[in-house]
C-alpha positions as CSV (number, residue, x, y, z in Angstrom):
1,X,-3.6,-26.4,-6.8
2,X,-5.9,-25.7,-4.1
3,X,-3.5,-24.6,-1.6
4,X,-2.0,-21.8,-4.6
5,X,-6.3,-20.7,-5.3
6,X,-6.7,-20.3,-1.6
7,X,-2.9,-18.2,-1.0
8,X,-4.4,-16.5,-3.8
9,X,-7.9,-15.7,-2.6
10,X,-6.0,-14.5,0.8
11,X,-4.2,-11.5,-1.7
12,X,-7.3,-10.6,-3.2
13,X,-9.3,-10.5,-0.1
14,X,-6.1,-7.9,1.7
15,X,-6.9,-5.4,-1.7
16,X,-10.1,-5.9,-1.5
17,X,-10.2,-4.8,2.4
18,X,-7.6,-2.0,1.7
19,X,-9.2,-0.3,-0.9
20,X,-13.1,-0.5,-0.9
21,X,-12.9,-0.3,3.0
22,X,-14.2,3.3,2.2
23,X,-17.7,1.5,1.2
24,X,-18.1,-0.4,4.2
25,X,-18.5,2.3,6.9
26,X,-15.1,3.4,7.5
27,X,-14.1,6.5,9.1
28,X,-13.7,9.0,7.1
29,X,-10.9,11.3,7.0
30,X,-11.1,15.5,7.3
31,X,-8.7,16.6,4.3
32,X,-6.8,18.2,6.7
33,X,-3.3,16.2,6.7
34,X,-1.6,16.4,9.9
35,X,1.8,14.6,10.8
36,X,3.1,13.3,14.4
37,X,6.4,12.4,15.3
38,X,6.6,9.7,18.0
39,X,9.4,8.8,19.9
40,X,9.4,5.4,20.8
41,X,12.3,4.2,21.6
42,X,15.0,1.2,19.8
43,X,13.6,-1.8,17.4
44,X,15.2,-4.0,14.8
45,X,12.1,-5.1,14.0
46,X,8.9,-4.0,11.9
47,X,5.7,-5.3,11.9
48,X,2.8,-3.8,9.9
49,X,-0.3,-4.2,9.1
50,X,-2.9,-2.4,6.3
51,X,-2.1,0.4,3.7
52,X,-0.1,2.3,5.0
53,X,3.1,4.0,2.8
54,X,6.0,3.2,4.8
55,X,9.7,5.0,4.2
56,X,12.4,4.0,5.8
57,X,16.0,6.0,6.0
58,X,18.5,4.3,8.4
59,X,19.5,7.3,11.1
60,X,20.0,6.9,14.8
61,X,16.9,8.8,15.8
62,X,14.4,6.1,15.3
63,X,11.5,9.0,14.9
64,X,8.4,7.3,13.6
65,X,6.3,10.6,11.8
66,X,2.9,9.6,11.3
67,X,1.3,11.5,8.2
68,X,-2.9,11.2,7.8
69,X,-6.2,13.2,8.1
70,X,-6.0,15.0,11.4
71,X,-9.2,13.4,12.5
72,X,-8.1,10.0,12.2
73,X,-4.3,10.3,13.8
74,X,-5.9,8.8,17.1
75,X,-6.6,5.3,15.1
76,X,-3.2,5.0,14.0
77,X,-1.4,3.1,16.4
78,X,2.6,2.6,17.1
79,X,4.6,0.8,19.5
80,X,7.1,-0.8,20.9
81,X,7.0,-4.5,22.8
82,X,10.3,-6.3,22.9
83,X,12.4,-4.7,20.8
84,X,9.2,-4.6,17.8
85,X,7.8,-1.4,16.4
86,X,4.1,-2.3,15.4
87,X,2.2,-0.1,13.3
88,X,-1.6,-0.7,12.5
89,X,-5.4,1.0,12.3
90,X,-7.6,0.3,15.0
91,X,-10.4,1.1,12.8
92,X,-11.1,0.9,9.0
93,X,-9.9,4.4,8.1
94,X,-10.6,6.3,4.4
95,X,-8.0,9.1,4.8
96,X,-8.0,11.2,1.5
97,X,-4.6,11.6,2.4
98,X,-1.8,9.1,2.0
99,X,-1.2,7.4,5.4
100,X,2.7,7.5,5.2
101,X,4.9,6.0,8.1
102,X,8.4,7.7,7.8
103,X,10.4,5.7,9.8
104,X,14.2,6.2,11.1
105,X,16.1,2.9,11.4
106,X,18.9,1.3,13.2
107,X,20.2,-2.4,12.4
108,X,17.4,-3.9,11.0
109,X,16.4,-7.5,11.1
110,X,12.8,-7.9,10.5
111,X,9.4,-6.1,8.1
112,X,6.9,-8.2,8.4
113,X,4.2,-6.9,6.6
114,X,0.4,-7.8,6.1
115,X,-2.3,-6.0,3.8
116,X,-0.9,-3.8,0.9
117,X,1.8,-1.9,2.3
118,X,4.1,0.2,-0.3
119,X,7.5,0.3,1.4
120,X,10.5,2.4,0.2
121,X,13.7,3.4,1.7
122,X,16.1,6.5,1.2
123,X,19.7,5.7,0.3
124,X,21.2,2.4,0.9
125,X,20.1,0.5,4.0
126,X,23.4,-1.4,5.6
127,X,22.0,-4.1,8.1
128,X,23.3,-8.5,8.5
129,X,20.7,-10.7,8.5
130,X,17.1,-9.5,7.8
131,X,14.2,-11.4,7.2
132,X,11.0,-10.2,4.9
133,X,7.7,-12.0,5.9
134,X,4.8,-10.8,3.8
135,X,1.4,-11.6,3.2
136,X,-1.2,-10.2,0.9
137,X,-0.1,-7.8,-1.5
138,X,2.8,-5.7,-0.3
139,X,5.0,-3.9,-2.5
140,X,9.2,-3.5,-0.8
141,X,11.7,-1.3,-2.9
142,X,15.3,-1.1,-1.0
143,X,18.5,-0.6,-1.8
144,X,20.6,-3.0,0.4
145,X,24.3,-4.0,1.6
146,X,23.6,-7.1,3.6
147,X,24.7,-10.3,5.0
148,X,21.6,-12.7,4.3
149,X,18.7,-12.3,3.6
150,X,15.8,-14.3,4.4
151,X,12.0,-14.2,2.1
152,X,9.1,-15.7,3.3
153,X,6.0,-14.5,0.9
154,X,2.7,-15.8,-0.2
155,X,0.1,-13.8,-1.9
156,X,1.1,-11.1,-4.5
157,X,3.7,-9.7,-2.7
158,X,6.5,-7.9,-4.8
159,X,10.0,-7.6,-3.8
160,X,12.3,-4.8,-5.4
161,X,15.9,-5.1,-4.4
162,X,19.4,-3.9,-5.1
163,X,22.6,-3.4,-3.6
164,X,24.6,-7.2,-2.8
165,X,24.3,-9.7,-0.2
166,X,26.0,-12.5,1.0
167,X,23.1,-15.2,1.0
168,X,19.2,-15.1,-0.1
169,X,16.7,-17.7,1.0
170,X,13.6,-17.4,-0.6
171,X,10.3,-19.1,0.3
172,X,7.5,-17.8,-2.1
173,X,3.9,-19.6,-2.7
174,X,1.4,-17.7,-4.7
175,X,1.7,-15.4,-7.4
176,X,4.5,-13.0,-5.9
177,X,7.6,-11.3,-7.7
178,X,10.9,-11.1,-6.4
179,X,12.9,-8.2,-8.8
180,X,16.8,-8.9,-7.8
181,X,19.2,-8.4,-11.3
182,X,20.4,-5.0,-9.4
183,X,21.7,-7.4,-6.3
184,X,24.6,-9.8,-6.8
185,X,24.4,-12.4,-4.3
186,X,26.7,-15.0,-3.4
187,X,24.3,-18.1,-3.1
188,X,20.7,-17.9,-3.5
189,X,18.3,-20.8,-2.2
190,X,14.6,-20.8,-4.0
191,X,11.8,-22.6,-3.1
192,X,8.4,-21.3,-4.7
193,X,5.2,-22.7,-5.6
194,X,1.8,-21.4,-7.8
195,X,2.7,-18.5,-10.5
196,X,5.6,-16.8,-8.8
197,X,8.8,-15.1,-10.7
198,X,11.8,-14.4,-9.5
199,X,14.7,-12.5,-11.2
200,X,18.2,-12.7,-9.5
201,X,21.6,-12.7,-10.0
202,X,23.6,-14.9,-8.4
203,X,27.8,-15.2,-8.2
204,X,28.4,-19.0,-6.4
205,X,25.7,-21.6,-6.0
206,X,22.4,-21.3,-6.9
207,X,19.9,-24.2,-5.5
208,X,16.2,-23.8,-6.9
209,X,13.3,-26.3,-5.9
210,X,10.3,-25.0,-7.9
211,X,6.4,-26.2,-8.6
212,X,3.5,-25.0,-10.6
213,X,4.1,-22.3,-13.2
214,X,6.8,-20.5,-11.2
215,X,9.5,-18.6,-13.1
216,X,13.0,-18.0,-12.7
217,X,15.3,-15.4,-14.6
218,X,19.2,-15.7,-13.4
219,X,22.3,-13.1,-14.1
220,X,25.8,-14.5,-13.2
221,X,27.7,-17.9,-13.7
222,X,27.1,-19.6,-10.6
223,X,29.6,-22.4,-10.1
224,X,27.1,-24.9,-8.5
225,X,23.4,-25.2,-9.8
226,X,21.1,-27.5,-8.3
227,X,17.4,-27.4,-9.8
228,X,14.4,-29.7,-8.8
229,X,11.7,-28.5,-10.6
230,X,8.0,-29.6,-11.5
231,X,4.9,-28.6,-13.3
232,X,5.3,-25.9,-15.8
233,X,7.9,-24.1,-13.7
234,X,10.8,-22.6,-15.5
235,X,14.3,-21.7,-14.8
236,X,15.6,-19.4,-17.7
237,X,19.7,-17.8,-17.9
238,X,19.8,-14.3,-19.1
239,X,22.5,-12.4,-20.0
């Protein structure tokens, strides 16, 4: 219980810095959006931090366009180092215009993601194996066609997927939300702990290992179910 309160208290503090940053000195932004395209060079990998509204669309031009009050485009900072794009705010920033990231994408493997970052993508995304590792309280919608898929969450992450995998592996403490029914999967692996839900929908083997007052909502006759589960944790068919 005390390691859920404290997970917990780490998603509150993220919203809490994202969005009343503007009371604590931050810079503030002209009014005057402005957007930057930066050419970077190649990454399968994303990590970002803050509140940022990141869209991805998978092209070969890997173009990150920086979108913010002009004044504060300086504070915004992007690059490269071994084979990661990193995307973050030097400074506490209170644009009054969305920071959006619009970001062209290869074969992806990793968003890593920290704050409250809202990230979308255009069109299906075709990558193998990608991992999600999120903290605070991010919100991911994609559309996918992968191989596996890895989630490592804690917080009040929410994950929004569709398409169809091979694999899912999911690692999820807090109070986060993994939103799946759109994504048959072949096997799905769950390990979650605190007040998380997860709804998937899974075609072959479904192992869940679950604690607390998790939740979890399953499409699909899986022909192997393993479930170890504890507390006031529930795992729930659906048709």
């Amino acid at each position: 219980m005390k390691k859920i309160t404290i997970v917990l208290s780490v998603a509150v503090l993220a919203l809490l810095c994202v969005f009343s940053s503007c009371q604590f000195g931050c810079i503030k932004g002209s009014g005057n959006a402005n957007t930057e395209t930066r050419n970077l060079g190649n990454f399968k990998r994303i990590e970002i931090q803050g509140g940022f509204k990141v869209h991805l669309k998978q092209d070969s031009s890997m173009d990150v366009k920086v979108t913010a009050d002009d004044n504060l485009m300086k504070y915004i900072r992007t690059s490269i180092s071994n084979g990661t794009l990193h995307i973050y705010s030097k400074k506490s920033l209170c644009s009054k215009t969305d920071m959006a990231i619009n970001i062209g994408v290869g074969q992806l493997q990793l968003i890593r993601a920290e704050g409250a970052i809202e990230l979308t993508g255009e069109g299906k995304l075709n990558v193998q194996n990608i991992k999600f590792d999120l903290s605070g309280a991010n919100r991911i919608t994609l559309d996918l066609d992968a191989a596996n898929i890895k989630t490592d969450a804690s917080g009040a992450n929410e994950l929004h997927l569709s398409g169809q995998a091979a694999s899912h592996t999911i690692d999820m403490s807090g109070s986060g939300k993994v939103f799946a029914f759109d994504m048959p999967t072949g096997d799905y692996s769950i390990e979650t702990a605190g007040a998380s839900h997860c709804e998937i929908n899974v075609l072959k083997t479904l192992k869940i290992n679950t604690t607390g007052a998790s939740d979890v909502q399953y499409k699909g006759s899986p022909s192997t179910i393993q479930n170890q589960k504890s507390g006031a944790s529930k795992v729930t068919k659906v048709d």
